[in-house]
C-alpha positions in Angstrom: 118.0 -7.9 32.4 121.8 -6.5 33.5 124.0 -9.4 35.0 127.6 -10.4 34.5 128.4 -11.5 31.7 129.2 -15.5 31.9 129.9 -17.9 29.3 128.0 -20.9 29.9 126.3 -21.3 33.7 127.1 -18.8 36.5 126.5 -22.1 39.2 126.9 -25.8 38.4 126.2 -28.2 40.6 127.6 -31.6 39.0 126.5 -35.6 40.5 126.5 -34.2 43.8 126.1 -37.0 46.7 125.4 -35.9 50.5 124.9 -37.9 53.5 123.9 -37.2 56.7 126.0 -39.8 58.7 124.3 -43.5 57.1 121.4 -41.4 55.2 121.8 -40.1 51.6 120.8 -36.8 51.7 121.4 -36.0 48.3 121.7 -38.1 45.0 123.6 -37.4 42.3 122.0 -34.0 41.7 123.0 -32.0 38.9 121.8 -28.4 38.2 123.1 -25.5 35.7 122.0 -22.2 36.8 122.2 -18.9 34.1 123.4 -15.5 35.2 120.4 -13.3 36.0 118.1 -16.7 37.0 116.0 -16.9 39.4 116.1 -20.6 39.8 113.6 -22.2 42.6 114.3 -25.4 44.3 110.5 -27.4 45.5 109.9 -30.4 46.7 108.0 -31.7 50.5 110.0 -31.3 53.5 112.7 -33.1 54.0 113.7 -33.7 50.4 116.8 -32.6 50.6 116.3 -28.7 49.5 118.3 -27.1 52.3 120.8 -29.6 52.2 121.4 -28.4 48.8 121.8 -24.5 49.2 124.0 -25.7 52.3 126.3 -27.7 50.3 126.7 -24.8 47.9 127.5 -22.2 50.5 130.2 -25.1 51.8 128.6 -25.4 55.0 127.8 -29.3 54.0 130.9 -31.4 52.3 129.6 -33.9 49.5 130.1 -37.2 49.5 131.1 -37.3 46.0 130.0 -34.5 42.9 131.3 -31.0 42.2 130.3 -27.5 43.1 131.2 -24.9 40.0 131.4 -21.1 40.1 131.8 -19.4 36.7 134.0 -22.4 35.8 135.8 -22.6 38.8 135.1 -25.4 40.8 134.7 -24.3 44.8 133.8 -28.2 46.0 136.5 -27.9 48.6 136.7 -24.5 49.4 135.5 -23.2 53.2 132.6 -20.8 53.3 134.1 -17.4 54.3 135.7 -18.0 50.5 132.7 -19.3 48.6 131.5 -15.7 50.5 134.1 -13.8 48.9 134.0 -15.6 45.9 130.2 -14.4 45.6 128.0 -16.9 46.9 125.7 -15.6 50.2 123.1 -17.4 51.8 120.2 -16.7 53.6 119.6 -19.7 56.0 116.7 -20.9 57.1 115.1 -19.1 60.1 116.9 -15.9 59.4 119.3 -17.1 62.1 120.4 -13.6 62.8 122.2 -12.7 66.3 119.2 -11.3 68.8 122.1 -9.8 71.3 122.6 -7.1 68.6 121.1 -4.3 66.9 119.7 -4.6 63.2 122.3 -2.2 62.4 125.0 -4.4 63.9 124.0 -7.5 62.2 124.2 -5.9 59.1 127.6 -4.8 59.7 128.2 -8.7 60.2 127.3 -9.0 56.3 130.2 -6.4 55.2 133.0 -8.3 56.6 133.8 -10.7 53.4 132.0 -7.5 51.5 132.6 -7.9 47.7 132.8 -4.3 45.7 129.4 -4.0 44.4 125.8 -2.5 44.3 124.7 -3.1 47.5 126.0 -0.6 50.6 123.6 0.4 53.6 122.1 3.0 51.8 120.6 0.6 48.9 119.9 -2.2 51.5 117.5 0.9 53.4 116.2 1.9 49.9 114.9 -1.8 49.4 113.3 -1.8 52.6 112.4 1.7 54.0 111.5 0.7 57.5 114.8 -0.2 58.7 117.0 2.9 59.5 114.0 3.4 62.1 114.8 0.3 63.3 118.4 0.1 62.9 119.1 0.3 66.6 116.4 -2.2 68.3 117.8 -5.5 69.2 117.3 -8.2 66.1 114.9 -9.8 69.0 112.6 -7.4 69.1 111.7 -7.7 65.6 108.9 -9.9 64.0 109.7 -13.0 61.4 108.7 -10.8 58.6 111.3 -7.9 59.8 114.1 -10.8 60.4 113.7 -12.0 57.3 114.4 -8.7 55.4 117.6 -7.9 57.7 119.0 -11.3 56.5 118.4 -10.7 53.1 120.4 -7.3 53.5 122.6 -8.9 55.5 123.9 -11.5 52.8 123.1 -8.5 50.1 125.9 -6.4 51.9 128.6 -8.7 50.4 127.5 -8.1 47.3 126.9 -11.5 46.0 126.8 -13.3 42.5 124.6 -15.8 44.0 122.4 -15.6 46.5 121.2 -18.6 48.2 117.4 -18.1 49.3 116.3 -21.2 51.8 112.6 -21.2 53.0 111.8 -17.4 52.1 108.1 -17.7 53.1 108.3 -20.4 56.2 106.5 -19.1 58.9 105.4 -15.8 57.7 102.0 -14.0 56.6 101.0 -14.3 53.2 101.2 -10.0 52.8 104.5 -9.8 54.3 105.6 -13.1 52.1 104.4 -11.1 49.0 106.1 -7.9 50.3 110.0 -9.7 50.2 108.9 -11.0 46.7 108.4 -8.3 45.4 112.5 -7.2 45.9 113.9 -9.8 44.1 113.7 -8.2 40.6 115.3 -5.7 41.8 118.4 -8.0 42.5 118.0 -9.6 39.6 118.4 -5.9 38.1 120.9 -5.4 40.0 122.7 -8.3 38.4 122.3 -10.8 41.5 121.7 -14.2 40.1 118.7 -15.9 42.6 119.0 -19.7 43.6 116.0 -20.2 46.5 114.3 -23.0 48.7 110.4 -23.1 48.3 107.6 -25.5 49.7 104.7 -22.9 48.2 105.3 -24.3 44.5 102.3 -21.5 43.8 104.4 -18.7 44.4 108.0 -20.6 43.4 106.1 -20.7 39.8 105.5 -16.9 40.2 109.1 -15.8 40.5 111.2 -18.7 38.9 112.4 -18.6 35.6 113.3 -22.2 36.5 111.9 -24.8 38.9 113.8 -27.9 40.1 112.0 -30.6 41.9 113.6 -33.0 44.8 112.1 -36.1 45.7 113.8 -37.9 48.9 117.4 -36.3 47.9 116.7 -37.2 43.6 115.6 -34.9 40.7 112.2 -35.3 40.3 111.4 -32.9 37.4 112.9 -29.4 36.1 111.7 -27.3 33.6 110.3 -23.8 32.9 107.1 -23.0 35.0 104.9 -22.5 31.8 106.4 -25.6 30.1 105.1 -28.0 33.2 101.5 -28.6 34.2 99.6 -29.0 38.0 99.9 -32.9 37.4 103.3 -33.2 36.7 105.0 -31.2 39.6 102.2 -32.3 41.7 103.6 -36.0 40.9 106.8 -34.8 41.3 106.5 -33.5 44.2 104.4 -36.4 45.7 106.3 -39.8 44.1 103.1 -40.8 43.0 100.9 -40.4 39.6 97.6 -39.9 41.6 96.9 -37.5 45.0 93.6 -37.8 44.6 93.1 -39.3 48.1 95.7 -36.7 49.7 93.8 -33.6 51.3 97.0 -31.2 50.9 98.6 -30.2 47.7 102.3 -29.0 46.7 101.0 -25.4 46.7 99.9 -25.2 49.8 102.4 -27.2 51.6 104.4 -25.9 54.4 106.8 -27.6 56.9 109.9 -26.9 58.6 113.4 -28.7 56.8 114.1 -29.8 53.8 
């Protein structure tokens, strides 16, 4: 697997502490992610997952903790430079600009453009349908085809790191699969993968890493093969038996986190 090569962690997140005016958002979360990961963050909505990836791309300021990039720590630096320092995120609800065209968005993602992989050409390569489309209005587009322009989108600035919140909310299961199936290309690529997932069935498909939050805290981590049903399943829940819940962490969906 080709990546930079980094001694020690590529992304550290160190004690980090968030509130949201009186509510603690985050806990003292701490997380090491590897170059070449692909490094899931579960947990039930509102636990604090997009909190996290916003904090990271410095659109959130911590309460107390430390954000490190390849031992360089970016806690208080804006987000245009945590962009040009390599770290892109893909929000939640795509959140592209529906005045514009596809193609036009995607000139949005050049402007703090590191020198990398990743120029219109490759971005068409991973998804074929879009120079077709590259002059409707983002509007006129479904979820499923929003979703892929903001993953080009933040893959045009060639990232290090690219922040992945809610990949799957709100779309068909087929076109989920289909933007799943692009990330090892990234990885391959040498893009190290950091996402937001309520399906904890497919986070354990992709991850090489899983990370649960629990009301802003570290619930579990640990390797997807190394952890059983019952444990994340606790984790995810607070509580050592669901027995009486009808839903379960793999099939959970929601808005937030």
């Amino acid at each position: 697997m080709s990546g930079p090569e980094v001694a020690g962690p590529l992304l550290e997140v160190r004690e980090l502490t968030v509130y949201h005016g009186q509510l603690r958002a985050l806990d003292a979360i701490d997380l090491a992610v590897a170059p070449g990961e692909t490094y899931a963050i579960i947990g039930a909505n509102g636990a604090g997952k997009s909190t996290l990836l916003r904090t990271i791309a410095g659109l959130h300021h911590p309460r107390a903790g430390h954000i490190v990039l390849d031992g360089r720590d970016i806690t208080r630096e804006p987000p245009d430079r945590r962009l040009a320092g390599g770290i892109a995120l893909v929000p939640e609800g795509r959140r592209l600009f529906p005045s514009l065209t596809v193609e036009e968005n995607l000139l949005v993602g050049m402007h703090k453009a590191r020198t990398g992989p990743f120029d219109m050409q490759r971005v068409f390569d991973l998804f074929p349908w879009i120079p077709g489309r590259r002059k409707q209005r983002a509007s006129q587009l479904s979820g499923g085809e929003q979703q892929a322009v903001a993953i080009c989108r933040a893959l045009l600035a060639n990232p290090r790191v690219l922040l992945l919140d809610e990949l799957s909310l709100g779309l068909a299961p087929i076109v989920v699969r289909r933007i799943y199936e692009v990330l090892p290309a990234l990885v391959a690529e040498g893009v190290t993968v950091l996402l937001v997932e309520q399906d904890v069935a497919q986070a354990r498909q992709v991850a090489t890493r899983v990370h649960c939050l629990l009301e802003g805290r570290t619930s579990l981590t640990g390797r997807p093969d190394e952890l059983t049903a019952e444990q994340i399943e606790e984790a995810y829940f607070g509580v050592s038996s669901v027995s009486s819940r009808s839903s379960s962490p793999s099939s959970a969906a929601g808005t937030g986190g």
